[in-house]
PyMOL Python script that loads the backbone (N, CA, C, O; Angstrom):
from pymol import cmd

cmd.read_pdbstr("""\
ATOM      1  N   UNK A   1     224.717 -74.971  22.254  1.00  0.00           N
ATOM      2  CA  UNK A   1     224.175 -74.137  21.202  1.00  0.00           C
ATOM      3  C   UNK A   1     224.751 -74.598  19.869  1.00  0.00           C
ATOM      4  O   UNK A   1     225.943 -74.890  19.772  1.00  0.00           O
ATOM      5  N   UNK A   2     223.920 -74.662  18.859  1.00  0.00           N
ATOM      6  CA  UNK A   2     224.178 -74.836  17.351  1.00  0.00           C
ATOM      7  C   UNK A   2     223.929 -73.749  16.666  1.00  0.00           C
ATOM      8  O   UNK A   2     222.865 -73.132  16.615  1.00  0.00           O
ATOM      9  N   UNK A   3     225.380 -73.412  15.892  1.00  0.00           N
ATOM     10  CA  UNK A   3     225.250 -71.868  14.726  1.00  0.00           C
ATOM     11  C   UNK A   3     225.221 -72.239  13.908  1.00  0.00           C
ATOM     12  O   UNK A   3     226.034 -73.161  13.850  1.00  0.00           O
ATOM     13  N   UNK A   4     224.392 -72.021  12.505  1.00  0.00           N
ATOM     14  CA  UNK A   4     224.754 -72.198  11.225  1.00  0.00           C
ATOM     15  C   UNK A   4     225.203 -70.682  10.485  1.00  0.00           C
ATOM     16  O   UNK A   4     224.524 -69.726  10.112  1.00  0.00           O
ATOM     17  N   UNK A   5     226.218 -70.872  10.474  1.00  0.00           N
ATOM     18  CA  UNK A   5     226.858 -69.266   9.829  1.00  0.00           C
ATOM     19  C   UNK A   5     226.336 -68.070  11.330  1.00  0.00           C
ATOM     20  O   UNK A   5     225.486 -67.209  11.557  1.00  0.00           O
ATOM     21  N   UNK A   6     227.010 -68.466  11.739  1.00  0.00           N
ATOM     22  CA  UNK A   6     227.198 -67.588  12.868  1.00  0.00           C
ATOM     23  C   UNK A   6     225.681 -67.205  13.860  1.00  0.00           C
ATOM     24  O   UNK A   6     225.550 -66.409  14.790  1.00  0.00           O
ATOM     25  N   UNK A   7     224.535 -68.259  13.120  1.00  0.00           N
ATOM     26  CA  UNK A   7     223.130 -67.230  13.870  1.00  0.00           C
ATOM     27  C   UNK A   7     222.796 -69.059  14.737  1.00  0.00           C
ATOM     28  O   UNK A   7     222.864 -70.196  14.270  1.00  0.00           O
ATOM     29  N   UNK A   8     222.466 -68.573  16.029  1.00  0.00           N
ATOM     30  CA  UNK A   8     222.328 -70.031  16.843  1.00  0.00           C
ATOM     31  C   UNK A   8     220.873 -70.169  15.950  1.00  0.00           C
ATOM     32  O   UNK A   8     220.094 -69.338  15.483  1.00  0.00           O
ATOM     33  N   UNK A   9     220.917 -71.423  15.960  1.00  0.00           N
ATOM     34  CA  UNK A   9     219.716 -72.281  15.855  1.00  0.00           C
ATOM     35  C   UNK A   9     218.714 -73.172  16.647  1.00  0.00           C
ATOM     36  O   UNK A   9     217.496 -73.270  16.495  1.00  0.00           O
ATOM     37  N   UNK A  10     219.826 -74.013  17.838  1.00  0.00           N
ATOM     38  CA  UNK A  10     219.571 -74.814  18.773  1.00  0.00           C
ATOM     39  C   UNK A  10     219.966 -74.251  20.198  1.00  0.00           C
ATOM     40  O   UNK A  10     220.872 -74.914  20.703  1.00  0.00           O
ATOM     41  N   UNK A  11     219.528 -73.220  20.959  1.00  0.00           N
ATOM     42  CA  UNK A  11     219.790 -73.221  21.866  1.00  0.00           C
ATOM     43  C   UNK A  11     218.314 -72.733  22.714  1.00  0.00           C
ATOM     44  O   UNK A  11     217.270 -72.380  22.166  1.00  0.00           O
ATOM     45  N   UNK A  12     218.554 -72.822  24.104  1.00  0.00           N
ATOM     46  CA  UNK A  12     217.463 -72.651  24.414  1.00  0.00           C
ATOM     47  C   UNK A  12     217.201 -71.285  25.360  1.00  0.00           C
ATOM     48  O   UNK A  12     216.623 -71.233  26.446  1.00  0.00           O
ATOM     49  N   UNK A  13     217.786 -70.250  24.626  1.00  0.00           N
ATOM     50  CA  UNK A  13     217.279 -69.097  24.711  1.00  0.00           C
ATOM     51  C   UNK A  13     216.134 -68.654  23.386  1.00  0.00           C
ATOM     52  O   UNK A  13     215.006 -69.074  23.125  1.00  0.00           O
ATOM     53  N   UNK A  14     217.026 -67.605  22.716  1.00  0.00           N
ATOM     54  CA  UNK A  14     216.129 -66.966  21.586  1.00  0.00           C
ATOM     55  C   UNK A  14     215.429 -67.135  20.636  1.00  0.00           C
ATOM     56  O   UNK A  14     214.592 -66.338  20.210  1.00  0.00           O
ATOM     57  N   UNK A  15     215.770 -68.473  20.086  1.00  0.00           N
ATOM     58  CA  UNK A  15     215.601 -69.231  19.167  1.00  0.00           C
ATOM     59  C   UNK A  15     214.548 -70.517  19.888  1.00  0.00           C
ATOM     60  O   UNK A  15     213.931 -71.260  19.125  1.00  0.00           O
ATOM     61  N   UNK A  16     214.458 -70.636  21.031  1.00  0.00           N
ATOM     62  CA  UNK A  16     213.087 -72.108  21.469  1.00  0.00           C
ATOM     63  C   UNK A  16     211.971 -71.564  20.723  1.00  0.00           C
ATOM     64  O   UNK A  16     211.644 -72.217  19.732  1.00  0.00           O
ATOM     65  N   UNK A  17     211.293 -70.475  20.988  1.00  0.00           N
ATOM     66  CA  UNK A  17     210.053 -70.418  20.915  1.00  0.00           C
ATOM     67  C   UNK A  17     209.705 -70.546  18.803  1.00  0.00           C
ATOM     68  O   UNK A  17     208.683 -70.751  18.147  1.00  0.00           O
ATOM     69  N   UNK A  18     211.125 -70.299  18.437  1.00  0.00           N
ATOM     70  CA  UNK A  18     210.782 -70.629  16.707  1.00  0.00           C
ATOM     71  C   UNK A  18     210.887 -72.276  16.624  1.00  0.00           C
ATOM     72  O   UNK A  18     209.908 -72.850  16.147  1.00  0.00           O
ATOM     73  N   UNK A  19     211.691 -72.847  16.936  1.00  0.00           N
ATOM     74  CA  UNK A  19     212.114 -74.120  17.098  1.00  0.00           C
ATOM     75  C   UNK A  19     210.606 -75.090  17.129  1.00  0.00           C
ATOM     76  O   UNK A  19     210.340 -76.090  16.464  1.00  0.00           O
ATOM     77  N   UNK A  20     209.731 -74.338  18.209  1.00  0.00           N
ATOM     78  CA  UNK A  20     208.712 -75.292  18.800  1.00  0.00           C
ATOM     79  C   UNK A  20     207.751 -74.768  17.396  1.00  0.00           C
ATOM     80  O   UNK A  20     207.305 -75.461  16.482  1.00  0.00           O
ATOM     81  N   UNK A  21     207.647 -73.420  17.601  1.00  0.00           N
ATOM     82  CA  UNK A  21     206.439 -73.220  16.441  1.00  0.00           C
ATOM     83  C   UNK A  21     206.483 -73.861  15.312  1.00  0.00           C
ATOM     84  O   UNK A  21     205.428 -74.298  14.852  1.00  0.00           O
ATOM     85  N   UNK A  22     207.847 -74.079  14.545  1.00  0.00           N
ATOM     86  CA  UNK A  22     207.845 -74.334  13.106  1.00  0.00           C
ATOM     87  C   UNK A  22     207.452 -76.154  13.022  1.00  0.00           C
ATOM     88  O   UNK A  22     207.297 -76.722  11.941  1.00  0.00           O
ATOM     89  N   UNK A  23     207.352 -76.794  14.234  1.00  0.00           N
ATOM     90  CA  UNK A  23     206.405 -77.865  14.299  1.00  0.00           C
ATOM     91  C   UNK A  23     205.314 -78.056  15.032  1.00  0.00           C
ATOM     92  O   UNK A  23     204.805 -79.156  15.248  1.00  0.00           O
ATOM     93  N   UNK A  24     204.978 -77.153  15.377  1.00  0.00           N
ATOM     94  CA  UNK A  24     203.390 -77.063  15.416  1.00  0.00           C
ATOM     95  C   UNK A  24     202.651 -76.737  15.071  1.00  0.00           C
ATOM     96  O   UNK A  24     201.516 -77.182  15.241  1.00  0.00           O
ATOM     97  N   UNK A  25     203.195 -75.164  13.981  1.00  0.00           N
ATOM     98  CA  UNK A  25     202.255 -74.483  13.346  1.00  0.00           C
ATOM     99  C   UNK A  25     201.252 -75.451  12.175  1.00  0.00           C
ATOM    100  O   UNK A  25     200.036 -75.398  11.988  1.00  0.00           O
ATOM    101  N   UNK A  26     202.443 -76.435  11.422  1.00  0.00           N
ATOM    102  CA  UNK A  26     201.569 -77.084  10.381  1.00  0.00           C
ATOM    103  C   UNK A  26     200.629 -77.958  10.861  1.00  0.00           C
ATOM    104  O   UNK A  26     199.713 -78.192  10.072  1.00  0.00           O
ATOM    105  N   UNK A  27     200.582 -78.571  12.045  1.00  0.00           N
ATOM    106  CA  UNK A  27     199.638 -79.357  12.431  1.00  0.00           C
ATOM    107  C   UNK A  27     198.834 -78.736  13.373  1.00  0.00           C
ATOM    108  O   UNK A  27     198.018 -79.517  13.863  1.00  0.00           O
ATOM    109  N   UNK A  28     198.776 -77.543  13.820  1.00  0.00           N
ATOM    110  CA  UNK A  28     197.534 -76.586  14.202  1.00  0.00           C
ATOM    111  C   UNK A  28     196.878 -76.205  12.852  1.00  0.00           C
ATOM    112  O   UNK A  28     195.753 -76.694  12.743  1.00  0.00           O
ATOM    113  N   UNK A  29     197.254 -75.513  11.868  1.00  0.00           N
ATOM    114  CA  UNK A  29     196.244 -75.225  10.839  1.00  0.00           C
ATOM    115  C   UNK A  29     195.721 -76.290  10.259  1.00  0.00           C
ATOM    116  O   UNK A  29     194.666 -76.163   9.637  1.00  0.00           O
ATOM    117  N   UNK A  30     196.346 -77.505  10.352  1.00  0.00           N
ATOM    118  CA  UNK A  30     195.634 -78.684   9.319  1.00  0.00           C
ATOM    119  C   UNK A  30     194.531 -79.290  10.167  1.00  0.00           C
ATOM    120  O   UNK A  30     194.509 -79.188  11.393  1.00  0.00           O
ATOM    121  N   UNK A  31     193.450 -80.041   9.316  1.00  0.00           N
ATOM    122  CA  UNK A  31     192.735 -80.399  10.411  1.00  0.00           C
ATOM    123  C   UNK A  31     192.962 -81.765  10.827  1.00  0.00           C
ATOM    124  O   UNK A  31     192.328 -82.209  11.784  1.00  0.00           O
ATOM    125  N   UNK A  32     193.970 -82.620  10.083  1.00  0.00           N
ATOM    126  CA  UNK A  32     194.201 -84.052  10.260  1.00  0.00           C
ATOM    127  C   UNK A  32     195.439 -84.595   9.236  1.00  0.00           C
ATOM    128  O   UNK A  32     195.573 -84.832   8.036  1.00  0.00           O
ATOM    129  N   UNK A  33     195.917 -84.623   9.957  1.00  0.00           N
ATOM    130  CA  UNK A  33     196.913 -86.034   9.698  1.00  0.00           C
ATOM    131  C   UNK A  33     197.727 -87.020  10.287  1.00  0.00           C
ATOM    132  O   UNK A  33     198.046 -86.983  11.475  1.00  0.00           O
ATOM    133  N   UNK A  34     198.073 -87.900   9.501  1.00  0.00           N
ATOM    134  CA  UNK A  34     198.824 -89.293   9.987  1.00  0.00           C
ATOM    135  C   UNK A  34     200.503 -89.365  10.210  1.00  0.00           C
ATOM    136  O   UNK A  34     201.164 -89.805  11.150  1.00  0.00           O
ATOM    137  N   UNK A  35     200.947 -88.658   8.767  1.00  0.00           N
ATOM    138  CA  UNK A  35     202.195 -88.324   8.731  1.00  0.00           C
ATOM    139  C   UNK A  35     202.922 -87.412   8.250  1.00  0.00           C
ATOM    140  O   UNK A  35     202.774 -86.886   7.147  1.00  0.00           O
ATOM    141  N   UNK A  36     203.898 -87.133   9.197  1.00  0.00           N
ATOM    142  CA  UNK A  36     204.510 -86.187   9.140  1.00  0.00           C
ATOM    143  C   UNK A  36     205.829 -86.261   8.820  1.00  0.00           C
ATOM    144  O   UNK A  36     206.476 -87.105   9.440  1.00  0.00           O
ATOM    145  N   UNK A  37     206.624 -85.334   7.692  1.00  0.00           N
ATOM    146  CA  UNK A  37     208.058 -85.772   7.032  1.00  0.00           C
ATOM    147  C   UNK A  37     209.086 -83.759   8.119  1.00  0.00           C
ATOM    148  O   UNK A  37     208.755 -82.577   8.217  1.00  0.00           O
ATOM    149  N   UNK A  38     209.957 -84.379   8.470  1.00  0.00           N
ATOM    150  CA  UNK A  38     210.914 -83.429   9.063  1.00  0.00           C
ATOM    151  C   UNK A  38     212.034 -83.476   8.432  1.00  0.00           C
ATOM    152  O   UNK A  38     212.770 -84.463   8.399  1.00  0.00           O
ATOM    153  N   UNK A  39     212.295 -82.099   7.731  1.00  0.00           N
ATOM    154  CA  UNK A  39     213.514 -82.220   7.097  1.00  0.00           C
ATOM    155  C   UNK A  39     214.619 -81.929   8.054  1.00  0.00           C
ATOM    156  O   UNK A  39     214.367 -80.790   8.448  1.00  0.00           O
ATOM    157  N   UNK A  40     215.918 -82.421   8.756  1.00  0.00           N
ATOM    158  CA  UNK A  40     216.973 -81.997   9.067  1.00  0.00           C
ATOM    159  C   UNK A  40     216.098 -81.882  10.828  1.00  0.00           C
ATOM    160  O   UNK A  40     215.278 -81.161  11.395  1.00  0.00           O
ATOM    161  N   UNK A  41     217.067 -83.302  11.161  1.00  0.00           N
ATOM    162  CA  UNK A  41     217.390 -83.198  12.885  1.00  0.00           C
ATOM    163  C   UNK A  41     217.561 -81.903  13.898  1.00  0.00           C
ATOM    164  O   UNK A  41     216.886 -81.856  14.926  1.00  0.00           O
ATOM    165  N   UNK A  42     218.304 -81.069  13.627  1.00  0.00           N
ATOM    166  CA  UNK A  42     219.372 -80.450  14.259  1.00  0.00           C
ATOM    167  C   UNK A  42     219.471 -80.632  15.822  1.00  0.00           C
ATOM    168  O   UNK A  42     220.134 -81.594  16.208  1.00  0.00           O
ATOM    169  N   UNK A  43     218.836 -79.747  16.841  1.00  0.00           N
ATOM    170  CA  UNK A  43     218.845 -80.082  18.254  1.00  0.00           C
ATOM    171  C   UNK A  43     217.481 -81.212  18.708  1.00  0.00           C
ATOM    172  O   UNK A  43     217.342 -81.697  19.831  1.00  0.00           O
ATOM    173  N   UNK A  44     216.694 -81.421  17.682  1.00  0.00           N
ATOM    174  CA  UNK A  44     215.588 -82.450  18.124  1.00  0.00           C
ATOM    175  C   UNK A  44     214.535 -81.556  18.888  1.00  0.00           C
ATOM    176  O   UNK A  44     213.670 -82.254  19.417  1.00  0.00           O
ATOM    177  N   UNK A  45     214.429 -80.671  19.020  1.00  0.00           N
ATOM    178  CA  UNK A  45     213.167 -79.460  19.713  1.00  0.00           C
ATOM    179  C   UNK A  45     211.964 -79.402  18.474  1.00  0.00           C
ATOM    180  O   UNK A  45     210.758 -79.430  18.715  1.00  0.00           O
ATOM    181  N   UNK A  46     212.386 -79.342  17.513  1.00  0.00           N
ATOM    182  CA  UNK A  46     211.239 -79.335  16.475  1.00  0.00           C
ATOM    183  C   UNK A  46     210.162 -80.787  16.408  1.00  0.00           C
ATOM    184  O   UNK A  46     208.939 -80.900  16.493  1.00  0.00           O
ATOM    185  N   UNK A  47     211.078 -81.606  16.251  1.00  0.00           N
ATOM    186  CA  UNK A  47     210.640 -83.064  16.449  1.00  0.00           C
ATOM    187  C   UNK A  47     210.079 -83.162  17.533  1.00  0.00           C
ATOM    188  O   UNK A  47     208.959 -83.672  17.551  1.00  0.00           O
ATOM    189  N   UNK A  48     210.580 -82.786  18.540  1.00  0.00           N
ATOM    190  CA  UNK A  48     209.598 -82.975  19.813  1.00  0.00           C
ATOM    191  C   UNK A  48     208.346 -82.644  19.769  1.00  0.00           C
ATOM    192  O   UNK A  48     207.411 -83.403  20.021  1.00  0.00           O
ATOM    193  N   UNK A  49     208.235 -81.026  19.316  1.00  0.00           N
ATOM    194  CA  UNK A  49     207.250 -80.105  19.084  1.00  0.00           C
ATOM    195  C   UNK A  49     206.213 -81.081  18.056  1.00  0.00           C
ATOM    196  O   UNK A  49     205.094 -81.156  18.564  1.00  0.00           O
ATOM    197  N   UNK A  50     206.314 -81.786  16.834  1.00  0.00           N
ATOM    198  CA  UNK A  50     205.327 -82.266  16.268  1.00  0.00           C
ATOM    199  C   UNK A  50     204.964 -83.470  16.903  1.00  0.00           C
ATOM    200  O   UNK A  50     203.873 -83.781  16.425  1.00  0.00           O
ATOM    201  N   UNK A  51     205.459 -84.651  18.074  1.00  0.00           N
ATOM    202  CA  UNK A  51     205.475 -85.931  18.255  1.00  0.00           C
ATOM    203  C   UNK A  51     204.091 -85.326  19.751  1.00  0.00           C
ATOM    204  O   UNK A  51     203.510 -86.230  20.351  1.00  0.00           O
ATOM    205  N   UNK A  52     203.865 -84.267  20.019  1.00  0.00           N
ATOM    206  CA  UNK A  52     203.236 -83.878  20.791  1.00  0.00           C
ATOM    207  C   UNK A  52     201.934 -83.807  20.614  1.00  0.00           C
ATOM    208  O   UNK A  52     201.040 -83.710  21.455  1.00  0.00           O
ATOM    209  N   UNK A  53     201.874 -83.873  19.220  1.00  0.00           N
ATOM    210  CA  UNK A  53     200.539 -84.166  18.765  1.00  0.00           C
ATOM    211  C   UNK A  53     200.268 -85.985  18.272  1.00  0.00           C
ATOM    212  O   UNK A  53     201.031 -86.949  18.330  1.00  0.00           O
ATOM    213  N   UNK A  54     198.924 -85.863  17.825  1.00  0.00           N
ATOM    214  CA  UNK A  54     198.558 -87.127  17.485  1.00  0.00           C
ATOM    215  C   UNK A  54     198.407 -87.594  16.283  1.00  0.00           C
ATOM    216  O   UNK A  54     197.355 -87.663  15.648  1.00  0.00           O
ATOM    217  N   UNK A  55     199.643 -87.976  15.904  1.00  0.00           N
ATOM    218  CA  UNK A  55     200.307 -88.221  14.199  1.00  0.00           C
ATOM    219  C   UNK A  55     200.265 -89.826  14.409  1.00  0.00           C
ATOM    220  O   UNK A  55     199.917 -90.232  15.518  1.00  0.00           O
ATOM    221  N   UNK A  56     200.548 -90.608  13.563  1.00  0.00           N
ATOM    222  CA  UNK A  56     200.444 -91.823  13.514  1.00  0.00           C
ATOM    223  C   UNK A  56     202.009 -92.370  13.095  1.00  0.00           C
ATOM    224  O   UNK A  56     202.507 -93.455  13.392  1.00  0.00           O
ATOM    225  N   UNK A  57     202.653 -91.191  12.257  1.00  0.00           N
ATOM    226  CA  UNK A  57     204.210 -91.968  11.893  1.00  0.00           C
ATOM    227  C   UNK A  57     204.675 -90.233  11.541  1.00  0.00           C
ATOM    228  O   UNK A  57     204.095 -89.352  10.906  1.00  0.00           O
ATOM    229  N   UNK A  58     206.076 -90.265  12.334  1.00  0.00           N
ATOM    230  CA  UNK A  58     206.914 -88.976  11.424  1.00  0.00           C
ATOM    231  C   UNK A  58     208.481 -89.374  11.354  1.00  0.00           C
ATOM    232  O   UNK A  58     209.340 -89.768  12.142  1.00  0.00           O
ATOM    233  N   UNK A  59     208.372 -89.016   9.813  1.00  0.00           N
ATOM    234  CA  UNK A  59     210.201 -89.372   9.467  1.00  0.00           C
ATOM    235  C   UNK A  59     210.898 -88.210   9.625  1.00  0.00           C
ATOM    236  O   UNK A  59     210.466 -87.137   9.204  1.00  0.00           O
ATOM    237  N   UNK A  60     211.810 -88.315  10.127  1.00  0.00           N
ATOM    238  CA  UNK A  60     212.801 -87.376   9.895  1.00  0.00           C
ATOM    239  C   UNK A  60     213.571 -87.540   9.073  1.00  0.00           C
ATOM    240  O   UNK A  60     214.152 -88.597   9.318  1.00  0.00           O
ATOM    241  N   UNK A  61     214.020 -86.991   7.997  1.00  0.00           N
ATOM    242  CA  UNK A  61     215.293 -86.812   7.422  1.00  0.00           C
ATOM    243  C   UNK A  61     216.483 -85.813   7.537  1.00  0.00           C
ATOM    244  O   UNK A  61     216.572 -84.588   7.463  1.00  0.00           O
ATOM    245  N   UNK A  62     217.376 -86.848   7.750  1.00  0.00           N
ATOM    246  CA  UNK A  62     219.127 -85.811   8.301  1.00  0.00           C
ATOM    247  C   UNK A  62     219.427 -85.553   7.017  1.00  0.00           C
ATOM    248  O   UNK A  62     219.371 -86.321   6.056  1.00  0.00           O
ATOM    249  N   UNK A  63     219.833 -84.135   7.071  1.00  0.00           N
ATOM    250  CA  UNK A  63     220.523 -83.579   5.934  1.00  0.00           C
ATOM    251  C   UNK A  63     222.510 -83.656   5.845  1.00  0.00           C
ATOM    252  O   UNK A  63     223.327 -83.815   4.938  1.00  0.00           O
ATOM    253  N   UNK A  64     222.590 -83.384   7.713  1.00  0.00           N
ATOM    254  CA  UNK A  64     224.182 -83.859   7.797  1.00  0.00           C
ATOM    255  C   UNK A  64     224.297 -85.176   7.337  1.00  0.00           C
ATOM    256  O   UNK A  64     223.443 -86.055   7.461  1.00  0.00           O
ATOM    257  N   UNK A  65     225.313 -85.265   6.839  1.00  0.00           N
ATOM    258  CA  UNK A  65     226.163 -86.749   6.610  1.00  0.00           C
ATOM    259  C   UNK A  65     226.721 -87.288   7.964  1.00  0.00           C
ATOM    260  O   UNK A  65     226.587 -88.494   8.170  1.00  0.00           O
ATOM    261  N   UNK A  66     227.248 -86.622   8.779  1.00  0.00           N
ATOM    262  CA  UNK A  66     227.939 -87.233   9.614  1.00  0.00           C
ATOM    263  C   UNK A  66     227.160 -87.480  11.021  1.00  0.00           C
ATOM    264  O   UNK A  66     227.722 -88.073  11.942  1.00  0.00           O
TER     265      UNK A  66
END
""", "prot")
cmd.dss("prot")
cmd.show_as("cartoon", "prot")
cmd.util.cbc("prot")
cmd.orient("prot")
């Protein structure tokens, strides 16, 4: 599990089903695209969630340094 200030983010209880939505929702309402920009890695569930569709390139960008 990953907390940021004490509220999990990455685990796979309470928090999956936001994890998955917040990369799928934008590419269910849109009707097309190629690429997709992800701000901040954290457990990689979000990323999964958009690579599930049929995008052509998605960057992620890490916000940690380390």
């Amino acid at each position: 599990m990953l907390k940021v200030n004490g509220k999990p983010e990455a685990s796979t209880a309470g928090d999956m089903p936001t994890q998955i939505m917040i990369g799928a929702l934008p590419l269910l309402v849109r009707e097309h695209t190629d690429d997709v920009l992800l701000i901040g890695l954290g457990s990689g569930v979000t990323l999964g969630s958009v690579e599930q569709f049929p995008v052509k390139r998605v960057t992620c960008v890490e916000l940690e340094p380390a």
